[in-house]
Every structure is written in C-alpha cells, then in structure tokens.
N, C-alpha and C positions, 0 to 999 in steps of 0.2 A: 150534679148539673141542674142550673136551675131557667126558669125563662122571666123573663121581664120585659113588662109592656111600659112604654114612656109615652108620657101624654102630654102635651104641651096646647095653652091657648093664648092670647094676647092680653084679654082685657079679662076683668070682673064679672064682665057683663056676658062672658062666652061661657059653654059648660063643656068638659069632656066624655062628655054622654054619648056623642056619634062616632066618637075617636074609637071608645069604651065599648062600643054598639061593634062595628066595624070587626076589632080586633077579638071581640070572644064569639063572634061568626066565623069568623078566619080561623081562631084556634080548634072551634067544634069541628068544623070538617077537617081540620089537617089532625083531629084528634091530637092536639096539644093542650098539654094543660098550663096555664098561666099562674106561676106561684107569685109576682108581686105585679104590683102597680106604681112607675112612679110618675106625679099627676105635678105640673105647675104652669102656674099662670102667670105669664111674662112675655113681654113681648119677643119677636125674632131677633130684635135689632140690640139687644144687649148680649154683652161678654155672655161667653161660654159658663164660667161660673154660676153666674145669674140665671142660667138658664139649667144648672147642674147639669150638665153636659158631663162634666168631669167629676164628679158625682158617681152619675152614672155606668162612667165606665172605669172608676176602681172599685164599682159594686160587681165588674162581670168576668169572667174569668173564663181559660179556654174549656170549652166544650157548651158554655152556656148560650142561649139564644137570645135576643132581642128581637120587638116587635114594635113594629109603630106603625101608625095609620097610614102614612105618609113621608116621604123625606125631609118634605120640606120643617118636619115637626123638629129635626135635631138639627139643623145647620140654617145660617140667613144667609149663605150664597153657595153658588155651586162649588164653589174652591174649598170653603168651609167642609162642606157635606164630602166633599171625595177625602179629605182628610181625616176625618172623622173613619168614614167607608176604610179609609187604609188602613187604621188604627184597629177599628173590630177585626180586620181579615187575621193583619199580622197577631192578634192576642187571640186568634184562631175563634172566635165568637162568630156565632150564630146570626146572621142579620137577614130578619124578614120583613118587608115594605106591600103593606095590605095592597095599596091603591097602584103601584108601580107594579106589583108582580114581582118584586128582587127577591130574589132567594141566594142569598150566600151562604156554604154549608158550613166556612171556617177551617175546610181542611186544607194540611197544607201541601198537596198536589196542587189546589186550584189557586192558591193564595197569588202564586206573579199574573197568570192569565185572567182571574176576578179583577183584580186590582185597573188591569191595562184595559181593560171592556168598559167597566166603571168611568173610568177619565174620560175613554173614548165617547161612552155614554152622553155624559153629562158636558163633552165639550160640544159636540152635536144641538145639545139643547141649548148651550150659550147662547150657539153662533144664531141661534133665531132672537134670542134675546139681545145680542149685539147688532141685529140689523135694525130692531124696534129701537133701542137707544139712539144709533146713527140717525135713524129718521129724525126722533124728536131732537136732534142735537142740529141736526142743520134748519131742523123749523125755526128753533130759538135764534140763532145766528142770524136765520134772515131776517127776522123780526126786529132782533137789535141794530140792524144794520140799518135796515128800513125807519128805524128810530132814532137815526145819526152817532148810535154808541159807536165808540172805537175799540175794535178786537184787537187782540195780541197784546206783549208786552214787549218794551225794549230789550233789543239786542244785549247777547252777554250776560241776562241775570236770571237765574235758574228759580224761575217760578213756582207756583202750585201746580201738582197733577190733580187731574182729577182720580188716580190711583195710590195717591197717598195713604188715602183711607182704607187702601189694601196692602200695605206693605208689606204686613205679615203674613199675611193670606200666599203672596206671591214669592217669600221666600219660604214657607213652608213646602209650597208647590216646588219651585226647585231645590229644595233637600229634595225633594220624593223623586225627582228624576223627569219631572214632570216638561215634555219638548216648550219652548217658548210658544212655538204656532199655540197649542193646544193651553195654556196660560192666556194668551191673548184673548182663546176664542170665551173661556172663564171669564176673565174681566168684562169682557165687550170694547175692546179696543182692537185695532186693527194691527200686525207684527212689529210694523216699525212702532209705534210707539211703543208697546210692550218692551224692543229691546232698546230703545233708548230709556227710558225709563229705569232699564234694568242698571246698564253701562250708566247715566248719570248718576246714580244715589250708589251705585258701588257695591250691589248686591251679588256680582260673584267677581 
C-alpha cells in the first residue's frame, strides 16, 4: 500500500510549494508517510487527461491513500469532483482533503453511506453557488434588456443550453444514481430546467 500526494496549479507562474508545505504537515501529525508526489501545472478547466486525473488513478490501487491540499485541486466542478470521490470510494482508495477535513477510509462498509454524504455535501455547496449565478444572470438580462436586446428564441427550435457544456458531467451524475433535485443543485440551474434539459437531449 502506498500514499500519493497530487499537486495541481494553473499557470507557470504558481509553484506547489504551499500545496507541498500543507500536505507534509498533514502527513507529520497523522504520522503518514508520503511515498510519491504527482506535481502538474495546468489549468482546472482542461480534460481530465490533461490534468492526469486518470493517470492518477490507474497509479492507485485499493488500500492506497491519496492526499490533496484541496478538492478543488482534482475536479473543475462539483459534479466532476463527486465523480472522481465515487470513483476512489468504489476502488476502495484512501482519499484525504488537507483543507476540507475529508477523510474517506475506502472501506467497503462506508463506501454507499461516503458516497451519499459527499453528493449531499457538495450539492449544499452548489446550491449557494447557484444562487450567486441566478443573481448575476438576472443582472445581465436586465442590462440587455435595458439596452433594447431581444431575449429568447423562437418558438419550436431547440436551442443552446447553457448545460451543454455539461453534458457529460450530467449523464455521469445519472449513471451514479444521482436524484435530479441534487443535479440541478450541481449545475446551478433550477429543477425544471435540469429535467427538461434532461427529457430534451434524450438522456434517459
């Protein structure tokens, strides 16, 4: 069994030194020892590839541990991140989050109950990040409107979502079982759209 710290930062110009700093304080008092490091610099907003995401987790195996600063260091949305989370539970992996406090042990008594705390977790944290989106989404509309733009699009022809750009995200989420409420509250969309969206593009 081994543990591995994943270090992630955006630009060139950032160093993983605090990530680095964080996690071998973390490890000294939980007296774990840290056998690798993997360090790259890449933004949040590229493929999981790019970010060796998947890399990293055919380097880990059950009983191994993982450690990161932060969540935000392996996933660029919350839907991302709970999928990933589901991903170490079920391959019984070790996942510890310096800055969060998560300790997942990887056993599998805790693996359905982990799993549904997590979603619940991080659908919690959406739903404030979906009320901040709403805000600025009706700012912009009033502004356009106030600037004579015309909203909508004609009747009958199945438009851009602004969740396209999650598609996969959102059918990952329902393989996992994941309720629509709790999808929506991910995305930052409000129910109905989420299950029209879902019913339109023909996702189940």
């Amino acid at each position: 069994m081994k543990t591995v710290a994943y270090l992630r930062v955006s630009k060139d110009t950032q160093d993983v030194n605090n990530q680095r700093l964080a996690i071998l304080q973390f490890a000294q008092m939980e007296r774990i020892q840290v056998d690798g490091f993997m360090e790259v610099t890449v933004s949040s907003q590229k493929s999981v590839k790019e970010r060796k995401i998947d890399m990293l987790l055919e380097q880990l195996f059950e009983g191994d541990t993982l450690i990161i600063s932060e969540l935000s260091r392996i996933g660029r949305s919350v839907g991302e991140i709970i999928t990933i989370v589901d991903t170490l539970v079920k391959k019984r992996i070790r996942l510890l989050a310096v800055k969060e406090g998560i300790r997942l042990d990887g056993s599998p008594d805790c693996e359905d109950i982990q799993t549904k705390v997590m979603i619940t977790l991080f659908g919690l944290f959406a739903e404030i990040e979906r009320k901040l989106i709403s805000m600025r989404t009706r700012e912009a509309l009033a502004t356009a409107k106030a600037a004579g733009k015309k909203l909508g699009r004609p009747k009958g022809i199945l438009g851009k979502s602004k969740l396209d750009n999650q598609r996969e995200e959102i059918i990952r989420l329902l393989a996992l079982s994941v309720p629509k409420a709790t999808i929506a509250r991910i995305t930052g969309v409000d129910r109905s759209t989420i299950y029209h969206f879902i019913k339109s593009r023909g996702l189940i």
